[in-house]
Wavefront OBJ file of the C-alpha trace (Angstrom):
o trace
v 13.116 3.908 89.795
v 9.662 5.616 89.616
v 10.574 7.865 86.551
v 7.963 10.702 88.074
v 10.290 12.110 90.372
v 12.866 14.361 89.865
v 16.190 12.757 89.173
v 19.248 14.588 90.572
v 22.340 14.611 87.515
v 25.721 15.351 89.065
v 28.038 17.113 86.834
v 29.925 14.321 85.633
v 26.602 13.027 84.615
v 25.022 16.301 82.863
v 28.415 16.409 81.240
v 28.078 12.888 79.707
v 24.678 14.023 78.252
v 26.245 16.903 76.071
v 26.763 14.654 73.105
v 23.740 12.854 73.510
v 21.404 14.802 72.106
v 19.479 15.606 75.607
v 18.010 18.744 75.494
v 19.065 20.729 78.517
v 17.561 24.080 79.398
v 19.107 26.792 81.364
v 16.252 28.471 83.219
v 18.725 31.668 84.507
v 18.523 34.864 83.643
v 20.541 36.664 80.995
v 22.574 38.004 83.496
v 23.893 34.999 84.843
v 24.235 33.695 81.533
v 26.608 36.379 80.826
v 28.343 35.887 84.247
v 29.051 32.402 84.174
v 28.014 30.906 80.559
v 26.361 28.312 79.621
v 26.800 24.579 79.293
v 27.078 23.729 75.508
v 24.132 22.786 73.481
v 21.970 24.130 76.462
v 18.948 26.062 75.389
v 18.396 29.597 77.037
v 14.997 29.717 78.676
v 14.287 31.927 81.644
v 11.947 31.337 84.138
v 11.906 33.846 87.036
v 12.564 37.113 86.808
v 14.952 39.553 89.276
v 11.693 39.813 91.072
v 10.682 36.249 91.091
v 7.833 36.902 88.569
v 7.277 34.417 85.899
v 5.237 33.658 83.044
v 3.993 30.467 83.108
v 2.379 30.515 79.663
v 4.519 31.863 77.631
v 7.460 29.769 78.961
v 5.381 26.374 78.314
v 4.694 27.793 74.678
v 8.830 27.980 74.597
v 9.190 24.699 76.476
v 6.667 22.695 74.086
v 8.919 23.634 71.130
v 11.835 21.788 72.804
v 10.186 18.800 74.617
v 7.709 17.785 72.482
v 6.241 14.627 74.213
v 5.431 13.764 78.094
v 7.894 11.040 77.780
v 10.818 12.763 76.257
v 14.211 13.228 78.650
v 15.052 16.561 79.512
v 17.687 18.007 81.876
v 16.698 21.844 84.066
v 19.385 23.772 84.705
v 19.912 26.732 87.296
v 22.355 28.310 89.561
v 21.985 26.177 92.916
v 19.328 23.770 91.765
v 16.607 25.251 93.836
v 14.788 26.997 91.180
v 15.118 23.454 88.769
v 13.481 21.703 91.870
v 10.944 24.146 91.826
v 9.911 24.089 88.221
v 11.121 19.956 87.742
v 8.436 19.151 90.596
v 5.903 21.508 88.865
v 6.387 19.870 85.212
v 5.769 16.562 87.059
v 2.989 17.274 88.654
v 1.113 19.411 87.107
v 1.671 18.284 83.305
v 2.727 14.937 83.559
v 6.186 14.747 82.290
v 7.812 11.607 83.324
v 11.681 11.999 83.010
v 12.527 15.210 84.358
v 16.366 15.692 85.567
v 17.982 18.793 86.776
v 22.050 19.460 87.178
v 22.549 18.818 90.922
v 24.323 21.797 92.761
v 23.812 23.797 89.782
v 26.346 25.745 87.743
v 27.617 26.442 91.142
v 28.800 23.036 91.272
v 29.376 22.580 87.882
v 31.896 25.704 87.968
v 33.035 24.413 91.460
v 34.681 20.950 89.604
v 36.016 22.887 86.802
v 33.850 21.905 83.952
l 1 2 3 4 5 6 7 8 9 10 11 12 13 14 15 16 17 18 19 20 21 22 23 24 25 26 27 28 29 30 31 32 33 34 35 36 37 38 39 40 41 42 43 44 45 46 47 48 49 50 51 52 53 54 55 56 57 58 59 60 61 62 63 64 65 66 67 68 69 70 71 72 73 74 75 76 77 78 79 80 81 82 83 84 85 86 87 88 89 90 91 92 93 94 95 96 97 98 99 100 101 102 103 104 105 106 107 108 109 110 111 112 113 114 115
């Protein structure tokens, strides 16, 4: 497995994670949040806007406190898992991170299974 790509979790498999100490980030905005919830343990950190605008520093100075080393695990979550694809490629390639996974399908999905 080349560890530099994005690694799709399925539900099941995000779910395994909660108790492991993985930190997870949900990159939605409050309003989904408040729609749907979160997945426990799951740190709240948006990333785009209503309008699609997003601050890139300000998010990293966020993300840094939570994933403190290139090599650390980490799991993206979002509502459909295009806007983790988005920002999991991004990490990858433009800072190096090396084990970035995102919940497959999204809480979409997730919600979808009954988790």
């Amino acid at each position: 497995v080349n560890m530099n790509e994005l690694i799709d979790l399925y539900p099941n498999e995000v779910e395994d994670l909660i108790s492991k100490d993985i930190i997870m980030i949900d990159v939605r905005r409050p309003d989904e949040w408040s729609m749907t919830g979160v997945i426990k343990n799951s740190y709240k950190l948006t990333f785009f806007d209503m309008f699609g605008n997003h601050d890139i520093q300000s998010w990293m100075y966020e993300f840094d406190k939570l994933v403190t080393s290139k090599e650390q695990p980490f799991v993206l979550i979002c509502a459909h898992a295009n806007r983790t694809r988005t920002i999991g490629n991004f990490l990858i390639q433009n800072f190096g991170y090396e084990k970035v996974s995102h919940l497959y399908g999204g809480i979409a999905l997730w919600q979808e299974e009954g988790r």
